[in-house]
C-alpha positions in Angstrom: 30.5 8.7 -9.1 31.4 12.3 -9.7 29.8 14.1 -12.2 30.0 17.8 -13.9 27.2 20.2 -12.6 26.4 20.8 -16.2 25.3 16.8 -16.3 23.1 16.6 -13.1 19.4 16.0 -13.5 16.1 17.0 -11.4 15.3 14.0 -9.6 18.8 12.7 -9.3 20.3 12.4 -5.9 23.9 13.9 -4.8 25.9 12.8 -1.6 27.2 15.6 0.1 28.9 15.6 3.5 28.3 11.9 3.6 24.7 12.7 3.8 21.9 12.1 1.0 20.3 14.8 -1.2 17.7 14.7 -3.7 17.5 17.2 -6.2 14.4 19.0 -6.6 15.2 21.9 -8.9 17.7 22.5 -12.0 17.9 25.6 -13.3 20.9 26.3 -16.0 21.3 30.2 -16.5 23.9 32.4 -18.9 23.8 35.8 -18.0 24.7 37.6 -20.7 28.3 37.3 -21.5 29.2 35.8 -18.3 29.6 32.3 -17.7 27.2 29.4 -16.7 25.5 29.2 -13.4 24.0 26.0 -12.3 21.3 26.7 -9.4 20.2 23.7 -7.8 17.7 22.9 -4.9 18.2 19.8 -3.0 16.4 18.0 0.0 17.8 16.4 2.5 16.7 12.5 2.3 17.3 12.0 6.3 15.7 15.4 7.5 14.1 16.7 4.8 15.5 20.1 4.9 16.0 21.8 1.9 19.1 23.7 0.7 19.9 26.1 -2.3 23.6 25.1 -4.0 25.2 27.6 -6.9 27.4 25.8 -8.8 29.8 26.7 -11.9 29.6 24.5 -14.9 33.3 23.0 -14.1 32.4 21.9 -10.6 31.9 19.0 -10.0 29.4 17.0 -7.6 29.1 13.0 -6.2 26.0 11.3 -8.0 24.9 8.5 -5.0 24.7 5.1 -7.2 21.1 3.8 -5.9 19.7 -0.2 -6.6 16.5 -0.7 -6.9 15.1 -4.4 -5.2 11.8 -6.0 -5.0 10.9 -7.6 -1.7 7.3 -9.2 -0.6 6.3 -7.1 3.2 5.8 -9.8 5.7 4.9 -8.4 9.0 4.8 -6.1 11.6 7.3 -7.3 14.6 6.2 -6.0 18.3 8.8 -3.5 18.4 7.6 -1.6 15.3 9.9 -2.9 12.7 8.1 -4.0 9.3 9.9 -6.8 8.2 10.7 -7.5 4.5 11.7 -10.5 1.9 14.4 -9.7 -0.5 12.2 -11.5 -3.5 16.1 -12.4 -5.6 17.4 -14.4 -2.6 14.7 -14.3 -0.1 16.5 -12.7 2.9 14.1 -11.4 5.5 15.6 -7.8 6.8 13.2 -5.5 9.2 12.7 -1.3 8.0 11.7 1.1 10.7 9.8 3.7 10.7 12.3 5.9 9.6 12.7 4.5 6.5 9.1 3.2 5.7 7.5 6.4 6.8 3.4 6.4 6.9 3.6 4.4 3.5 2.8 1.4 5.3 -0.5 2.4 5.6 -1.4 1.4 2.1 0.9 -2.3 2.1 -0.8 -5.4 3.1 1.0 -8.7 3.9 2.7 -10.4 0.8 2.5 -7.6 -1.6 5.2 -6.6 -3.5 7.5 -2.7 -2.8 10.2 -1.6 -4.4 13.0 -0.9 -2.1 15.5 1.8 -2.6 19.5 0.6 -1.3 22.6 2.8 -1.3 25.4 0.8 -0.1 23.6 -1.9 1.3 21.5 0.2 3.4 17.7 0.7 2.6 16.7 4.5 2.2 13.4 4.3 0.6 10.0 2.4 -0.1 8.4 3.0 -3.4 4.8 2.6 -3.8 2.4 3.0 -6.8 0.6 6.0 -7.2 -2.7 4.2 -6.5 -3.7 1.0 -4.0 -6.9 -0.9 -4.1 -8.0 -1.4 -0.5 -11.4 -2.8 1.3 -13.1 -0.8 3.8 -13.4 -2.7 7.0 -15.2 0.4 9.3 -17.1 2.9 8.0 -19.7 5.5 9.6 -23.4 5.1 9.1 -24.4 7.5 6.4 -27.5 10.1 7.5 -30.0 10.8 4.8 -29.9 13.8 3.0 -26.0 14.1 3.3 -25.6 11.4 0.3 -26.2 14.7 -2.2 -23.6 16.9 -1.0 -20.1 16.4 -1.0 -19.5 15.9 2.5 -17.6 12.6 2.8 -17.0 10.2 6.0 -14.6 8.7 8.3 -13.6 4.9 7.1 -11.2 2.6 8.2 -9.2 0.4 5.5 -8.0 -2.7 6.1 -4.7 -2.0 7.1 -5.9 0.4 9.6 -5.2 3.1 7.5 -8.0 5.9 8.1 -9.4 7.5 5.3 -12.3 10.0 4.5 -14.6 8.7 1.7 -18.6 9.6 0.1 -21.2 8.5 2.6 -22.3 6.0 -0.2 -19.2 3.7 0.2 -20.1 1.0 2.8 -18.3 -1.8 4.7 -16.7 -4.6 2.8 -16.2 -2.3 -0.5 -13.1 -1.8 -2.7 -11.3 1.3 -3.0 -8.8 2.8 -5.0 -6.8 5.5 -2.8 -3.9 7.6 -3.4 -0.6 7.0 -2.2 0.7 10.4 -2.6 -2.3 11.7 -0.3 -4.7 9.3 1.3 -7.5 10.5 -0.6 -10.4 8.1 -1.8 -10.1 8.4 -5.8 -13.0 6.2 -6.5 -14.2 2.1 -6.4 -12.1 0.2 -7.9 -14.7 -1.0 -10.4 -14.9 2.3 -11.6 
């Protein structure tokens, strides 16, 4: 869907030489009498390169149409794949690691994502900014350490590794982010 540079938004993404951009900057200048300048950064969605574009208001630019689907993750197949169910029709279709990145980390079995498509083809897994997880391995803690801020080396239960305080013991629920991997807190608190 084309659009007028004067109409594109931070956030949305362009395709440009059949290849997916997401635009991280939007900056709208007048200089003066002169007329508009649209400067743009985008990122590249397969590489993650980023580019700077100038663009005058009459250009125009190709606004990738993206569909947003909700599938249920299933399991891990020997070859890497994760495998997936659509949760509308309940197709199963296996992402690699290219898509699902080190997200996967955070996802057990039979919890919900939110799967980005362009043109039938998956390009993105969207996870909240937060997970609640249970420590499975976690180092002894030493005495005296529990009043500083050092923190330990724990292992969540989908093998994700994750530092946390040395009072946070085997078998306890954590909220961690997404975004990072940091420990954010119990998830009582």
């Amino acid at each position: 869907m084309a659009s007028r540079s004067t109409e594109i938004r931070k956030g949305q993404v362009l395709v440009k030489d059949n290849e997916l951009f997401l635009i991280t900057e939007y900056d709208h200048r007048t200089p003066g009498n002169l007329r508009a300048i649209i400067q743009i950064k985008i990122k590249s969605l397969s590489t993650g390169n980023m580019q700077s574009l100038r663009l005058s208001s009459a250009e125009t630019v190709e606004i990738a149409y993206l569909d947003k689907k909700k599938a249920e993750y299933l399991y891990q197949e020997s070859n890497g794949d994760y495998v997936f169910m659509d949760s509308e029709n309940y197709e199963q279709f296996p992402l690699g690691k290219d898509v699902v990145g080190e997200k996967m980390g955070f996802v057990k079995p039979n919890e919900q994502v939110e799967i980005t498509w362009y043109e039938s083809t998956p390009i993105d897994l969207a996870l909240p900014t937060s997970v609640v997880l249970e420590v499975v391995e976690a180092e002894m803690a030493v005495k005296g350490n529990t009043a500083t801020n050092v923190k330990k080396n724990a292992v969540l239960e989908t093998g994700q590794p994750v530092k946390v305080p040395f009072h946070i013991k085997v078998g306890e629920q954590i909220r961690v982010s997404t975004d990072t991997g940091e420990f954010m807190g119990r998830a009582s608190e």
